[in-house]
Residue frames as a rotation matrix with the C-alpha (Angstrom) as fourth column:
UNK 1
0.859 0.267 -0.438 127.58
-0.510 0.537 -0.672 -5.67
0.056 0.801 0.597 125.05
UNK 2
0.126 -0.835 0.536 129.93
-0.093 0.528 0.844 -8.77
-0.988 -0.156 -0.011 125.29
UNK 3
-0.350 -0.540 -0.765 132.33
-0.893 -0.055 0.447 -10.18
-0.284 0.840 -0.463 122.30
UNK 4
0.573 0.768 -0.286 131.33
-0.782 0.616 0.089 -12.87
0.245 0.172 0.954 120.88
UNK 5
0.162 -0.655 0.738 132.88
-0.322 0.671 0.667 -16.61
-0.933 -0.346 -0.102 122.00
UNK 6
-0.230 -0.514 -0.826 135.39
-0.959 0.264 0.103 -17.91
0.165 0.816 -0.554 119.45
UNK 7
0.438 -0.007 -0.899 135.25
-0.738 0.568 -0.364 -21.46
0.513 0.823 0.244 118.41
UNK 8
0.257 -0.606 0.753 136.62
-0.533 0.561 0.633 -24.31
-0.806 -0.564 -0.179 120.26
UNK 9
0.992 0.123 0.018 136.35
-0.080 0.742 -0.665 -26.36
-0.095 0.659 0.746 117.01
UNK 10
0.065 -0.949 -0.308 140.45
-0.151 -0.315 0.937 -27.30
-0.986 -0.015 -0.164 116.34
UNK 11
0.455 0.350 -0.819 141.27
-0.835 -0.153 -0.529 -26.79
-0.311 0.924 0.222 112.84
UNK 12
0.997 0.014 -0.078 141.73
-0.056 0.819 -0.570 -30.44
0.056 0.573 0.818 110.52
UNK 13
-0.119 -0.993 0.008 144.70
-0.059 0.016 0.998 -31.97
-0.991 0.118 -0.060 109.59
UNK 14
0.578 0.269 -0.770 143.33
-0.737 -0.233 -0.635 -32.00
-0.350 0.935 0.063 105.83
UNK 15
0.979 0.124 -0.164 144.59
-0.201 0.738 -0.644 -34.20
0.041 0.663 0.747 103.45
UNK 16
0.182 -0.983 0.018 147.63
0.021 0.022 1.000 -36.17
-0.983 -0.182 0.025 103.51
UNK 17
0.098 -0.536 -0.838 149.96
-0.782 -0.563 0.269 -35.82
-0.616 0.629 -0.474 100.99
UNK 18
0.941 0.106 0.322 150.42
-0.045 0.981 -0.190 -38.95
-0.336 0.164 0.928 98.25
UNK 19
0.016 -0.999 -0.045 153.81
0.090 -0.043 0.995 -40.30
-0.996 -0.020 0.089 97.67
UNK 20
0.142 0.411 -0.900 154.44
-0.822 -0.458 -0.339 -39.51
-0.552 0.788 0.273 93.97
UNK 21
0.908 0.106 0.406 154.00
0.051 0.932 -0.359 -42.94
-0.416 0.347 0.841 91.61
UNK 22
0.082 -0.932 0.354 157.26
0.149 0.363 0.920 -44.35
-0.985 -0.022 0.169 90.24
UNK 23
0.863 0.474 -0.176 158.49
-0.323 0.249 -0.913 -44.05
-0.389 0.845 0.368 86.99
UNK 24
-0.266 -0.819 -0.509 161.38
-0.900 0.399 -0.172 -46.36
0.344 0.413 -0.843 87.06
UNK 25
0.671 0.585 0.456 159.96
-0.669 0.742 0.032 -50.16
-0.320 -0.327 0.890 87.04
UNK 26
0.039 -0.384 0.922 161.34
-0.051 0.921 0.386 -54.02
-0.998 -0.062 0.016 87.01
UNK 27
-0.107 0.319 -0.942 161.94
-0.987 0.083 0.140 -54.97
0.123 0.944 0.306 83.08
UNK 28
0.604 0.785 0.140 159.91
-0.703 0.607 -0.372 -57.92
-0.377 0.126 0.918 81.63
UNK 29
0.674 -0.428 -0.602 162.90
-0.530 0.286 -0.798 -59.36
0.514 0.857 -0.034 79.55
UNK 30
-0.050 -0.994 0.099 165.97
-0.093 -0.094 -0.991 -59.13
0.994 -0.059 -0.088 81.16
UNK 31
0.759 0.611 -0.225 164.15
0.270 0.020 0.963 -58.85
0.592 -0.792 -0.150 84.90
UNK 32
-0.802 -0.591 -0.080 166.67
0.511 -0.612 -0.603 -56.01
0.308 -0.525 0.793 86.36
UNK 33
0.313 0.868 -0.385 164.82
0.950 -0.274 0.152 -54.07
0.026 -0.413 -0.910 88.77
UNK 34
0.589 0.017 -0.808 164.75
0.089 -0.995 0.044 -50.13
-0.804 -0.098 -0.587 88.25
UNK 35
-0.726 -0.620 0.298 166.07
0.354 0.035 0.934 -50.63
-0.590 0.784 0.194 84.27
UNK 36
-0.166 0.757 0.632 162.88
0.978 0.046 0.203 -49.72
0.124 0.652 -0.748 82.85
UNK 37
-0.626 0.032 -0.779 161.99
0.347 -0.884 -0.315 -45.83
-0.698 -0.467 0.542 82.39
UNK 38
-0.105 0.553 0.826 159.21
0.992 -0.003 0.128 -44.36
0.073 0.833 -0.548 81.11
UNK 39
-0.787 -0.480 -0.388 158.66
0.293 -0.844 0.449 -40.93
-0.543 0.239 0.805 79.61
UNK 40
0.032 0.890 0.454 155.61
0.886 0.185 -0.425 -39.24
-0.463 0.416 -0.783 78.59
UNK 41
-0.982 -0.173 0.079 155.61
0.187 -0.804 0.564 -36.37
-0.034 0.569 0.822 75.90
UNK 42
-0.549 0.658 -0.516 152.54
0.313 -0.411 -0.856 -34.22
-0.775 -0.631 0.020 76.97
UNK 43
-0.150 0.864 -0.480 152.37
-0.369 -0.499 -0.784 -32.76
-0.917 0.060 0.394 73.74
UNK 44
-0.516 -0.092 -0.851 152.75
-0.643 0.698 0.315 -35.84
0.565 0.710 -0.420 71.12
UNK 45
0.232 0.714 0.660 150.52
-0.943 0.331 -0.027 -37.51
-0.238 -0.617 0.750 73.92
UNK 46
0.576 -0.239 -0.782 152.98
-0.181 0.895 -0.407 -40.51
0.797 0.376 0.472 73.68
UNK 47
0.824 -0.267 0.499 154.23
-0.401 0.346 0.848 -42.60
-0.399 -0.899 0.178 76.40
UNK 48
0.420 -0.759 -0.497 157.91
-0.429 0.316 -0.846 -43.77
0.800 0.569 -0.193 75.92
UNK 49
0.687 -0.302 0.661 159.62
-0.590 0.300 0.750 -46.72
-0.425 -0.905 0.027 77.51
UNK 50
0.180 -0.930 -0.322 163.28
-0.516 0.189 -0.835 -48.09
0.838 0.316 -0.445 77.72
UNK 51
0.980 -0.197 -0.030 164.87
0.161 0.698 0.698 -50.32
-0.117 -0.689 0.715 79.20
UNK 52
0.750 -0.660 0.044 168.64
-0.623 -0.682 0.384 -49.51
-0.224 -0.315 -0.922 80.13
UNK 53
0.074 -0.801 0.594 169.98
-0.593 0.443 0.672 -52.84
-0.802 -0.402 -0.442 80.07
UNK 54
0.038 0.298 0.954 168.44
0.603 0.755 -0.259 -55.11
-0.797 0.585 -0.151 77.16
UNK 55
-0.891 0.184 -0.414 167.19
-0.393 -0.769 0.504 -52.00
-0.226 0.612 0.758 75.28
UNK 56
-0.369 0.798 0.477 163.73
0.926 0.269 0.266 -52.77
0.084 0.539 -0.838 74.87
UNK 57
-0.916 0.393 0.079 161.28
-0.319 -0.834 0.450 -49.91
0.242 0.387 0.889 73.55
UNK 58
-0.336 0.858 0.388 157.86
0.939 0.271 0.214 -49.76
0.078 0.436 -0.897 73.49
UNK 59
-0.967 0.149 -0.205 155.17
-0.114 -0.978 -0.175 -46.61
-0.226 -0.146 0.963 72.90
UNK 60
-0.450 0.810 -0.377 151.92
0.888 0.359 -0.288 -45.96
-0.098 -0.464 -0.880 73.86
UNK 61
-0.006 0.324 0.946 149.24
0.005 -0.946 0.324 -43.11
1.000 0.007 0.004 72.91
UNK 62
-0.876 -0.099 -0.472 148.73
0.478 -0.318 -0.819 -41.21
-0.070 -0.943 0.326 76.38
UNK 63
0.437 0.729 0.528 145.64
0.559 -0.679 0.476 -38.98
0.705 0.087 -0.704 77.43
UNK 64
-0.029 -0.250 0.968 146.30
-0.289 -0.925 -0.247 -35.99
0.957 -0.287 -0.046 79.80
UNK 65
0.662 0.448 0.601 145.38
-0.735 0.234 0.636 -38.29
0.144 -0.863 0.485 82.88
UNK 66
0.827 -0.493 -0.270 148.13
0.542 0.827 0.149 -41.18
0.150 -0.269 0.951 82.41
UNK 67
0.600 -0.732 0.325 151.15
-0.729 -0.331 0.599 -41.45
-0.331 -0.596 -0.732 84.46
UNK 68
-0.348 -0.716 -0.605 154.42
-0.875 0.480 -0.065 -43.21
0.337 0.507 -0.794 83.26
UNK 69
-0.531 0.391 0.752 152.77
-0.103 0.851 -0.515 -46.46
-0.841 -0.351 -0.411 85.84
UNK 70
0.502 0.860 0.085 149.95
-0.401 0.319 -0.859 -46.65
-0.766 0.398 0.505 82.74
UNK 71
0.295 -0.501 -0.813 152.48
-0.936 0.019 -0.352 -46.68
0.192 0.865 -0.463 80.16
UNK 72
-0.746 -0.612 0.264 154.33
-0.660 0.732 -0.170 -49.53
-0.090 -0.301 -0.949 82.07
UNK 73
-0.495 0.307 0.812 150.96
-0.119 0.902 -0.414 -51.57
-0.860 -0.302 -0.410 82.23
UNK 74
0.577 0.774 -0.262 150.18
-0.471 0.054 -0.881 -51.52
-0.667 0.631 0.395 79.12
UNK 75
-0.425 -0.873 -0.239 153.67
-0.899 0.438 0.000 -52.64
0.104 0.215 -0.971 78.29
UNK 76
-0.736 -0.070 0.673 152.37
-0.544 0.652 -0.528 -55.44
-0.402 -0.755 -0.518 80.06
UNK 77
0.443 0.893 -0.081 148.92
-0.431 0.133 -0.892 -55.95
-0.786 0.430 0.444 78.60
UNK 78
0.500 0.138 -0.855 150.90
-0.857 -0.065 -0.512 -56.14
-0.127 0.988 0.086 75.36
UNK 79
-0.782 -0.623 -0.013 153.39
-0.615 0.774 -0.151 -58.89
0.104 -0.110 -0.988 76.27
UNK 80
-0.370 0.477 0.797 150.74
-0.082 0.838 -0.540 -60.80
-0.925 -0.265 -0.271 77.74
UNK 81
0.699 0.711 0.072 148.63
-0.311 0.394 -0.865 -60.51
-0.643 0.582 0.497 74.33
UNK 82
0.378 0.011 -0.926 151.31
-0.908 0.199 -0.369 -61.22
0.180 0.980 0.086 72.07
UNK 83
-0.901 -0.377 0.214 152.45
-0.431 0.835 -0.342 -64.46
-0.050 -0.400 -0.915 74.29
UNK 84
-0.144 0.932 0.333 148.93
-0.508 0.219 -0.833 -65.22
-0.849 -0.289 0.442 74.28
UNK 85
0.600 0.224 -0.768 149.12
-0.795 0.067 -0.602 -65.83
-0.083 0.972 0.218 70.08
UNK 86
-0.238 -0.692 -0.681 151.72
-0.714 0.600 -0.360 -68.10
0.658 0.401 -0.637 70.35
């Protein structure tokens, strides 16, 4: 009785890694790049963002799925809507 024949198959390279997402971003005001930080508080499920140089604020409910990048575009979303009224 012989052994059996291993595999030639070679094993994957599986998944690459993703780079993690930023959470220091350009501000909208003052337009320094990397002044803006945002900050999420997991359990108050509130996004917080600051700016370093101007001091702007803003906050944002969160769900368990957003990264500080959602917080930042919704920053956005809101500028655009309240430039939009005027």
């Amino acid at each position: 009785m012989g052994k059996r024949k291993k595999s030639t198959r070679t094993p994957g390279a599986g998944r690459k890694k993703m780079p993690p997402l930023d959470t220091v971003f350009t501000c909208l005001f003052c337009h320094h790049e990397r002044a803006v930080s945002c900050k999420i508080d997991d359990k108050a499920r509130i996004g917080y963002l600051s700016c370093k140089i101007c001091g702007q604020n803003f906050s944002a409910d969160t769900d368990t799925l957003s990264q500080p990048i959602d917080v930042y575009s919704q920053w956005i979303d809101a500028c655009e809507d309240v430039a939009d009224n005027y």
